[in-house]
N, C-alpha and C positions, 0 to 999 in steps of 0.2 A: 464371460457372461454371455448369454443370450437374449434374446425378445423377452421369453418366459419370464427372465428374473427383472424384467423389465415391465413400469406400468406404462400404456399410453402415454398420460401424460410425462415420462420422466423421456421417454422415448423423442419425444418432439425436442429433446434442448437436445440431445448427441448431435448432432451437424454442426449444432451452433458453440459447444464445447469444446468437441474435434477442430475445427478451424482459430477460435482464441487460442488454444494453448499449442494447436504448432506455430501460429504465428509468433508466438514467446516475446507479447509486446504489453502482456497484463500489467498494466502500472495499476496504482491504488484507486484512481478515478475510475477505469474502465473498470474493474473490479466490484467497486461501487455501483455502475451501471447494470450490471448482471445483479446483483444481489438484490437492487431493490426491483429489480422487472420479477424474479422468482418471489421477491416478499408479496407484490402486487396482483402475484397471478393467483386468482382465485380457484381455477383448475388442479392447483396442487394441493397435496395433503401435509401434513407439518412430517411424516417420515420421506415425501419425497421431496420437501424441501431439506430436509436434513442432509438426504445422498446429495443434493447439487450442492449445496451450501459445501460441504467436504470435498467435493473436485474443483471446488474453486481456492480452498488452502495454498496460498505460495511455499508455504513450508514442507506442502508435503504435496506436488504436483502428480497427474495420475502416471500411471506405471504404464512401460511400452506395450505390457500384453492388454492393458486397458485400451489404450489406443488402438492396438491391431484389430481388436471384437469392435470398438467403433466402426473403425474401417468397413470392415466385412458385412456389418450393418447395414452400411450405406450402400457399399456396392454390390453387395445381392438382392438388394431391394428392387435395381434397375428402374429404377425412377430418373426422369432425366431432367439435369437443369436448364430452364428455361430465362436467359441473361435477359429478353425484353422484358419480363412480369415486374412489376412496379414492384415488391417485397419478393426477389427471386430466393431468398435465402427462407425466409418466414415458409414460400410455398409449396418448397422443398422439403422444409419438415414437416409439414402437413401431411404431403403425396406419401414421405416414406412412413409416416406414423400408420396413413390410412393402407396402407401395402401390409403390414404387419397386422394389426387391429382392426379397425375399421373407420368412418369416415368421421372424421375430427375437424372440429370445429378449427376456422383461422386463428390464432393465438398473438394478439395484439402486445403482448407481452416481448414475446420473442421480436417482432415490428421495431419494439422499443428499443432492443440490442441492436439490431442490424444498424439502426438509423444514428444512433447515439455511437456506436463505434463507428461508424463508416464502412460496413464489411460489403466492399465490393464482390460483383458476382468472380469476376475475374480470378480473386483471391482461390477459387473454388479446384479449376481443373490440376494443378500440381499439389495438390494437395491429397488429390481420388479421383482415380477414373471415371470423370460423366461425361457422357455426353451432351454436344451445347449447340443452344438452337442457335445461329447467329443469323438466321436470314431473313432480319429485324435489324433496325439501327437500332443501338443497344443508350447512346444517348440519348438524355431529355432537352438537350441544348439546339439550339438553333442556331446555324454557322453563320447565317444570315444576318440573325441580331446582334452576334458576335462583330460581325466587323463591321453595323453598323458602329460600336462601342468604340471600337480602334479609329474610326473614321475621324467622329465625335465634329464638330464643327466644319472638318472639310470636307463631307462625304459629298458634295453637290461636286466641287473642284476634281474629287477624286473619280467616281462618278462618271465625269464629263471626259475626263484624261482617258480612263480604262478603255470607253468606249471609241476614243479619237485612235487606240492602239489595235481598233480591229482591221482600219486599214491593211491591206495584202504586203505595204512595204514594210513593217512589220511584223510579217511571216520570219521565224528560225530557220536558219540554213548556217549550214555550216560550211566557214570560212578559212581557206586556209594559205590563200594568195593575198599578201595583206595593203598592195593597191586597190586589186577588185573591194575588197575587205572598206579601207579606210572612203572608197567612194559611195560604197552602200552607206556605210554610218555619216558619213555628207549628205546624203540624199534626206537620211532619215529626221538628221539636224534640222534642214531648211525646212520639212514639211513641218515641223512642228513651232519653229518661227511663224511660218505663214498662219498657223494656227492661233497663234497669239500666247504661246505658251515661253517661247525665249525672251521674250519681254519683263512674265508674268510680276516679277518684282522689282520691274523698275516705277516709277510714277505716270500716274495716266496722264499726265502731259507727253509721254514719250511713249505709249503705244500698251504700258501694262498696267497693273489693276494694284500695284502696292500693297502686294501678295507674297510677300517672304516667307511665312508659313506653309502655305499652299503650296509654293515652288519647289520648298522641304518634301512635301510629302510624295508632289510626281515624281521626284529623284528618285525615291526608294521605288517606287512602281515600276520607273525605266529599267531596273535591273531585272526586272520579268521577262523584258524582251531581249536587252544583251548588256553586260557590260560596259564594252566600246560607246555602243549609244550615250551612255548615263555617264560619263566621264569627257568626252568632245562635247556634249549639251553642256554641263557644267564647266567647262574649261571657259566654251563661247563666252556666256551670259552670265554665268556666277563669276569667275574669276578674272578674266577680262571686260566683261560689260559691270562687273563688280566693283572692280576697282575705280572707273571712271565715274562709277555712282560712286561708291564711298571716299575714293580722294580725289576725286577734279571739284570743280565749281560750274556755276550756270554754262559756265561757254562751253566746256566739255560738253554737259550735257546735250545741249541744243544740238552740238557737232555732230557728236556721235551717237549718243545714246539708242535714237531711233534705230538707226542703220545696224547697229550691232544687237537689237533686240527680232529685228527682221532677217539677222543673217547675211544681210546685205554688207557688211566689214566686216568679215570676218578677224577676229585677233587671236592673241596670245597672253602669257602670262609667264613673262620671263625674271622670274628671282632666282633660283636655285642653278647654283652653279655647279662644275665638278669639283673643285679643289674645296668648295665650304658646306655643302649639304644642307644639314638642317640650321650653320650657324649663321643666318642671314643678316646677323650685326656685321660681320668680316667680308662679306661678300668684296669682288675687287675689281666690276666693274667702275668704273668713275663716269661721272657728266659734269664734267669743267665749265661754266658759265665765261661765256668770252664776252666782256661789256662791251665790246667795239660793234659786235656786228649783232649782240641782242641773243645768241643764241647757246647751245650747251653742246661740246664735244662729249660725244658719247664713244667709250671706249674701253675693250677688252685688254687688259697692260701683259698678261701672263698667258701659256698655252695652256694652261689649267683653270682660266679664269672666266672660260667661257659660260652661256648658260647649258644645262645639261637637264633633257627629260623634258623638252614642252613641249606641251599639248599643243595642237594646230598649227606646231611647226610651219607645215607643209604647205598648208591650205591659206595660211594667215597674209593679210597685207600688212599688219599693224602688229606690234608688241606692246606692254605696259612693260616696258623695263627697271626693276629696281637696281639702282647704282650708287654708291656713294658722292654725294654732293659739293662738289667742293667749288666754292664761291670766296673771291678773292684772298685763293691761298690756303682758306680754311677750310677744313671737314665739318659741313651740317649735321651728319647723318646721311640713313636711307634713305631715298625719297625715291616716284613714280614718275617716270615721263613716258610718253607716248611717242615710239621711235618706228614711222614708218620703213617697213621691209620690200615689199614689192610693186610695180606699177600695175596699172589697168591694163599689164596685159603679163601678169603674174613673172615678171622679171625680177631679179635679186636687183636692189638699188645700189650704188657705188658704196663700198665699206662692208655691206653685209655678207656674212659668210655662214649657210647652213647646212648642217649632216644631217642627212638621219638615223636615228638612232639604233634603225635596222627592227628584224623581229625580236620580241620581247616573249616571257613565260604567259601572260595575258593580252589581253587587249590592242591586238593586234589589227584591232578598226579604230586606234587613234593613233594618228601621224604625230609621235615623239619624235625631236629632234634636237639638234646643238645651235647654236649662234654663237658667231663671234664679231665684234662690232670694230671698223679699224678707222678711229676720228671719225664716228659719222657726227653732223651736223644737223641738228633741230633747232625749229624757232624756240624761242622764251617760253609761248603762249601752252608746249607740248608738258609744259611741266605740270603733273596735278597738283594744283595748290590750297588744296582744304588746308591743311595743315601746316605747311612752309611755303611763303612766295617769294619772289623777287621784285622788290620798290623798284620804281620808275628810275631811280638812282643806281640801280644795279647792286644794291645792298640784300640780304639774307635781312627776311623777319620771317618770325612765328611767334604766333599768341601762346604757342608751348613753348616754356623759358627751357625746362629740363629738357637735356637730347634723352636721357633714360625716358622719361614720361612721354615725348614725340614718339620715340621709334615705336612702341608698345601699344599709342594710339591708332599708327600706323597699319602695326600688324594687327591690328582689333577685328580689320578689314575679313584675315580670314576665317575668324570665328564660323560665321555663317558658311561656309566653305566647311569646316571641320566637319559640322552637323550635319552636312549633306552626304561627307566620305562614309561619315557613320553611318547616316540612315542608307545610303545605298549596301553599304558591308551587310546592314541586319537584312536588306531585300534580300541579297543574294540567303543569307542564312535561314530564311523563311521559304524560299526557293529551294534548298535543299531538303529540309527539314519535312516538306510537304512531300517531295519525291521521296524522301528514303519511310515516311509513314504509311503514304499510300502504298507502296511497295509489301511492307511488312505487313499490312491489313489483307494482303493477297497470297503472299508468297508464303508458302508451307513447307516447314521441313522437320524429319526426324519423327519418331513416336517410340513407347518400348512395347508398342503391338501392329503387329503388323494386319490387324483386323479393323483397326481404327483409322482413318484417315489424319495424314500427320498434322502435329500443332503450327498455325501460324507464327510467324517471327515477333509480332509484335504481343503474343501472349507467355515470350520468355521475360521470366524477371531482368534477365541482363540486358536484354532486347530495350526493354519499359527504361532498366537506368540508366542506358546511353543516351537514349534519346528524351525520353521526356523533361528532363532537367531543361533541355536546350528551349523545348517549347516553351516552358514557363517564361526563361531568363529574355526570351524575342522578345513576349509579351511586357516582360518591366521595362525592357529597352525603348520599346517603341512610344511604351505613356511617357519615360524621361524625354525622350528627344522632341517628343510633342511639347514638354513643357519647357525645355530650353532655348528653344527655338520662341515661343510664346515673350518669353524673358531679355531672349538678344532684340527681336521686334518692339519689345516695350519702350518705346521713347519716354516717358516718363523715366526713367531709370539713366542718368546722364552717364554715369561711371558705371561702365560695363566690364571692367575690369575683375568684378567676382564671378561673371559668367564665360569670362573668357580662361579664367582657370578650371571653372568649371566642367567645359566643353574640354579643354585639353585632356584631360583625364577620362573624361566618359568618350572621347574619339578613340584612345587608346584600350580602354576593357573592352571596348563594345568590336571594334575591329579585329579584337585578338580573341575575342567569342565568336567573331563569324567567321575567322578562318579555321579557327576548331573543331566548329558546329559543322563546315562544310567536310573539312577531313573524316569525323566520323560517319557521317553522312553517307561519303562515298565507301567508306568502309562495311558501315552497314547495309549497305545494298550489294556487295559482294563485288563478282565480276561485273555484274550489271552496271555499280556506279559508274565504271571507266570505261563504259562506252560513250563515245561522244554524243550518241542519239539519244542519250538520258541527263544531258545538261551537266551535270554534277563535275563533271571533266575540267570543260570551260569557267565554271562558277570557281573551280580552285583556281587556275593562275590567273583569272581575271582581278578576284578580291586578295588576293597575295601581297601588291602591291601597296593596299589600303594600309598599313600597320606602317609606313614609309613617306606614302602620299600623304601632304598636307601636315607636313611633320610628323619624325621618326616618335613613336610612341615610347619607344623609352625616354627618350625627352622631354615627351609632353607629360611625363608621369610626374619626373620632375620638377618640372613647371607647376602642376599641379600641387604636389607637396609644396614645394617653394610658397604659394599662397596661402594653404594652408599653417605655416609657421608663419609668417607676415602678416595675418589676416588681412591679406587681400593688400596692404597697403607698402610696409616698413620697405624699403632696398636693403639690398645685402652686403651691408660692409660692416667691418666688426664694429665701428663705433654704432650704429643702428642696432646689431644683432642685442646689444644690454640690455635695452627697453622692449623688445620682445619676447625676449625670454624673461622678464619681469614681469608682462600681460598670463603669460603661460601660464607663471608658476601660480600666480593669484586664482588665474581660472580654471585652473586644472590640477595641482597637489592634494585638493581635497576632495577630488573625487577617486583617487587612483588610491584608497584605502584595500584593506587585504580583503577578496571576494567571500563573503560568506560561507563556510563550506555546506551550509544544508543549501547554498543556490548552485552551488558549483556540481552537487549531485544531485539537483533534482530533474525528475524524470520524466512526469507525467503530463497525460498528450495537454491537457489544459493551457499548460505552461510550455511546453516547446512549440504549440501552434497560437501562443499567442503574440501581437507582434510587438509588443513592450518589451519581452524579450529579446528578440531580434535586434531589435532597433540599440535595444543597450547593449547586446552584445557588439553589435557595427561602434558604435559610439564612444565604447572603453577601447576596442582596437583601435580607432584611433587617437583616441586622446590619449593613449600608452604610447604611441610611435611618436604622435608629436613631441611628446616631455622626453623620452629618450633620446631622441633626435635632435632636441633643444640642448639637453645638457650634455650630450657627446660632442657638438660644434664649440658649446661655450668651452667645453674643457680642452679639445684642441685651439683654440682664439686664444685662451690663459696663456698657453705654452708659447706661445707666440706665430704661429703657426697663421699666414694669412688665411683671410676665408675664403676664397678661395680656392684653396688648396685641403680647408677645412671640408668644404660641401664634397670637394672630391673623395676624400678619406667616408661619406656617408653615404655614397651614391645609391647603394644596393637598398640603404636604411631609405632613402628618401623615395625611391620607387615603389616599396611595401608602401610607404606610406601615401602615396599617391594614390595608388591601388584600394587600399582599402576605405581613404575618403570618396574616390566615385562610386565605388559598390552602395556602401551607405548613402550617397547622396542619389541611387538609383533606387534605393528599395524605399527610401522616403517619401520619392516622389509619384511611385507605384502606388504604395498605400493612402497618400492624400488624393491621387484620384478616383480611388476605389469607394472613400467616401462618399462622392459624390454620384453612386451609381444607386439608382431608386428600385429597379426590379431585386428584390431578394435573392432566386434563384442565380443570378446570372453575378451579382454580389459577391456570394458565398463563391462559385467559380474563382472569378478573381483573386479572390483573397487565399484561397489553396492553395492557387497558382503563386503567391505572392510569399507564401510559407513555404513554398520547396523551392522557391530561389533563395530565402534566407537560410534556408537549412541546410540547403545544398552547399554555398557560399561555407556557411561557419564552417562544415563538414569539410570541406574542400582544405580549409585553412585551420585543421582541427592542431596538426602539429604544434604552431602560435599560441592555440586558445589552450593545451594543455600543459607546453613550456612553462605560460605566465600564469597559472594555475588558475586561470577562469571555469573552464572545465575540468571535471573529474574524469575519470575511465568508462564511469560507468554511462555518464552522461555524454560522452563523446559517441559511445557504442549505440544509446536509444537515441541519436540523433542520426545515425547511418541508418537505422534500422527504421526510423519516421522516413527518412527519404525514398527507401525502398517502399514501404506502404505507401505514399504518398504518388509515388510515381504507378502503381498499381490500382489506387482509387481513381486516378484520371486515366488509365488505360481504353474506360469505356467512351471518352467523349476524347480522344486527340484526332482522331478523323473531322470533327468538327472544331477545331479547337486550329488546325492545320488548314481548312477549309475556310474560319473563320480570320484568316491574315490578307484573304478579301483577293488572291492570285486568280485571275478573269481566265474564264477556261478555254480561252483562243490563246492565254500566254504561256498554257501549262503541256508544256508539246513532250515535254519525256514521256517517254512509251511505258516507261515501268511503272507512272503515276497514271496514266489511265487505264 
């Protein structure tokens, strides 16, 4: 066909035809949309609505040589698209109708299509040669209000931090002598003490402002400026100034609290040893309470029994040492004393013995090291005794009867420690994320004319779904951590025991997302990523660690599951395992019915960008792992099989299932904060972003959803094929979107992102 056989008006929809049907995502809604915008448009006449009505037929789609004369339409017209124009598609067919015919009215109809599909400009250049004005921000969003949004109640704290990191000792430099190294990350330590910031969540009696949330968030920020920093800050004051808040009493405080929120006692935080790892029930140091002289022999019995990997080895006068308890004869448990290491004039004291750990694949500005303890001797008073003391009598009490329910409350301590590994992991990921975007928004390569200047990186399809997935998934990360952190600070809430399964599991996805995020990252920035002057380098083996640090995530997945089947409460021995899997089968057999087949294929965007759907897809994966996982255990318990030996036989079952309760419990908590966001425009953002992490997710895990017949084939395919569009309608705003994660542009020193 030509113009000729062509009226004006029928002339104005080929752009907008050509583009739906290569994109091959016409479901019956958007088909719908086009039909009633042509029934509404009064422009046409009932025979040129008859020709559109007919190239919209699913049954009979338009033929390749229809498409080519589209084509040719379009690109000899030489009209160029313009990606700022508010209707860049509408204005497009105007220019070429008016290039053919002559000057044609706007067409409010066509407006209709564009808006109601979402047909990004972007959709436009591999589809047909135009050329595109980009020397316009092509977003309506503002990166500004964006991370005021991320801020959300800290932005004053945040703010005040960002600003306190323009200081010069905070200049990037790269380090590769790692005493020079561990002295700069000291220097950078104390200066932010003196600031009042290593305090920040102790109690204003002791120097800080009872700020646990806040102190959340400069963690992730510290990761702007280096790794090392953000892991010796937290060693100090979260894990050693931590634990003397969380398991000493008043006298600790007074002692020490001050002086370790100032930097002034430096400590440690010695649990993990080399021979037990993440099992810190086994650990094998001992502190022998000796009644004669009031005091606790502390001691390493084994050459494998040492502590292995602590932070401020080096620098530290003081440890929190975890040991097992043994008080006349008998094993308490773990418990926390405070076992001084060096004098006022940084001397090893008699008994102690430290290595260091040497250079490492990361962070090599924090002094790891070993301890080993041979009969050292501490007063009574060194013991933290929130939770287990010693009577004047020399006797063991604790107001925890259970040693299971003690040690647990014990370790409840590192929750808040969990949340902080994570939100640093997601810094460093948003850190990457920003360098390898700004990169692709510059960096041009390839064309199949050599008359054109080549396509940018981030306007490849492939380009869009490596990366943009990751920026959504920061975005649900960062609202969840804000609100688990909200949740472990909620005093109101006495048994923290659902949030501490909680965090185990969202420490583990979110840590194994920023070492992934960072990999492609440096991938997609080419040779450039692994250059060390582009950050991306160091962000990998510094955050490497994190999947390890603070417990090994496959365990913590575990753990998570484990709560999951217990709801939060049962222990796991077979006599307990009956009545939980009696809770299960009540509350869950009758939802695990055969999925609908008209839901299992349906298609249309309504329904796969709604998030009822989502939510139930998350919902039924796990409430299928849980009942599977319930009656795989009960049926090895039958045989007689202890449990276990039981849980061991399910490990890989119970890591899915870990996995796929904190996903669901991240996108939950994505979506309830998204309610509460009052601008429309900025809304509607979110909630995109909130649909290509769910779609992405099921997509990811489509295998599962097709196994257990949830999904169809055909329904598997329109939900690869929404993510591909989905990551191309945000194409135009991840400059802002990467701008809006709020990285202060004194922190943002990669060359390739400026």
């Amino acid at each position: 066909m030509t113009t000729k056989q062509y009226t004006a008006e029928i002339l104005q929809y080929i752009p907008v035809f050509y583009i739906i049907w290569s994109d091959d995502l016409l479901s019956a809604s958007e088909i719908n949309v086009v039909e009633k915008a042509i029934a509404n448009d009064d422009s046409l006449n009932s025979a040129d609505k008859k020709q559109l009505y007919k190239w919209l037929d699913v049954t009979n789609p338009p033929k390749d040589t229809l498409f080519k004369s589209w084509k040719q339409l379009i690109t000899k017209s030489g009209i160029k698209l313009v990606e700022h124009e508010t209707y860049p598609l509408t204005v497009l067919s105007q220019k070429i109708t008016a290039h053919y015919f002559k000057d044609i009215d706007f067409n409010e109809q066509i407006k209709h299509i564009e808006i109601n599909l979402g047909i990004q400009p972007n959709h436009y250049n591999h589809l047909f040669e135009v050329q595109i004005d980009v020397s316009k921000n092509l977003s309506q969003y503002d990166a500004t209000k964006i991370d005021r949004i991320l801020k959300g109640k800290h932005a004053e704290v945040i703010d005040q931090f960002r600003s306190v990191l323009k200081d010069p000792l905070f200049d990037w430099e790269i380090h590769r002598d790692k005493e020079t190294f561990r002295d700069h990350v000291l220097n950078q330590v104390q200066f932010l003490a003196d600031k009042g910031y290593g305090a920040m969540a102790y109690p204003k009696a002791y120097g800080g402002t009872d700020n646990m949330e806040g102190y959340a968030t400069i963690f992730e920020n510290m990761m702007y400026v280096d790794g090392s920093l953000t892991i010796k800050f937290g060693v100090q004051f979260g894990l050693f100034g931590g634990s003397i808040q969380k398991l000493g009493t008043k006298k600790h405080h007074d002692k020490y609290l001050t002086k370790t929120g100032e930097a002034e006692l430096l400590g440690c935080f010695a649990m993990t040893e080399t021979g037990h790892g993440s099992n810190v029930r086994g650990i094998k140091t001992t502190a022998t309470y000796d009644k004669a002289t009031e005091t606790f022999i502390i001691h390493t019995p084994g050459k494998n029994d040492n502590k292995e990997y602590i932070g401020n080895a080096l620098h530290s006068k003081m440890a929190s040492v975890f040991a097992q308890l043994i008080v006349d004869g008998k094993n308490e448990g773990v418990h926390a004393i405070l076992v001084p290491l060096r004098n006022e004039e940084h001397e090893l004291l008699p008994g102690i013995r430290i290595e260091d750990n040497g250079y490492k694949l990361g962070l090599n500005g924090v002094d790891n090291g070993k301890i080993w303890f041979n009969q050292v001797s501490v007063p009574k008073v060194n013991l933290l005794n929130k939770y287990g003391t010693i009577l004047a009598n020399g006797s063991y009490y604790s107001e925890i009867k259970n040693p299971n329910k003690r040690f647990f409350t014990m370790l409840g301590t590192l929750v808040g420690g969990r949340i902080c590994v994570a939100r640093a992991g997601l810094g460093g990921a948003k850190f990457a994320l920003t360098v390898a975007i700004k990169h692709a928004l510059k960096r041009r390569q390839f064309n199949d004319s050599v008359k054109v200047q080549e396509d940018l990186l981030m306007d490849y399809p492939s380009h869009q779904l490596r990366l943009t997935p990751l920026v959504a998934s920061a975005y649900v990360y960062h609202v969840t951590l804000d609100h688990m952190m909200a949740l472990y600070c909620d005093d109101s809430q006495e048994d923290k025991r659902q949030v501490e399964t909680q965090v185990a599991g969202l420490k583990s996805i979110i840590t194994w997302y920023a070492n992934d995020t960072i990999q492609e990252c440096r991938e997609a920035c080419g040779g450039k990523g692994y250059l060390l002057e582009n950050r991306i380098a160091d962000l990998k083996g510094d955050v490497d660690i994190f999947t390890t640090f603070e417990g090994d995530n496959n365990v913590l997945l575990q753990l998570a599951a484990k709560g999951v089947l217990s709801d939060f409460k049962a222990e796991f021995n077979s006599a307990g395992f009956s009545s939980v899997l009696k809770i299960l089968s009540s509350q869950l057999s009758d939802k695990l019915a055969t999925i609908n087949p008209l839901y299992t294929n349906k298609v249309d965007k309504d329904h796969l960008y709604n998030p009822k759907f989502h939510v139930h897809a998350f919902e039924h994966r796990t409430r299928r792992l849980t009942y599977t996982l319930a009656m795989r255990i009960r049926s090895y318990i039958k045989k007689g099989m202890p449990s276990y030996q039981a849980f061991l036989k399910v490990q890989t079952h119970l890591m899915k299932l870990g996995k796929a309760y904190s996903v669901e419990l991240a996108y939950k908590s994505f979506i309830a904060h998204n309610t509460h966001l009052e601008d429309p425009a900025y809304k509607a953002l979110f909630e995109k972003l909130g649909t290509l992490y769910a779609l992405n997710e099921i997509r990811n895990d489509a295998s599962w959803y097709l196994e257990q017949g949830y999904l169809g084939s055909n329904k598997s395919k329109a939900i690869r094929q929404r993510v591909e569009r989905l990551c191309t309608e945000l194409r135009p705003h991840l400059n802002e979107l990467v701008d809006g994660f709020g990285i202060p542009e004194h922190c943002l020193t990669a060359l390739i992102a400026n």
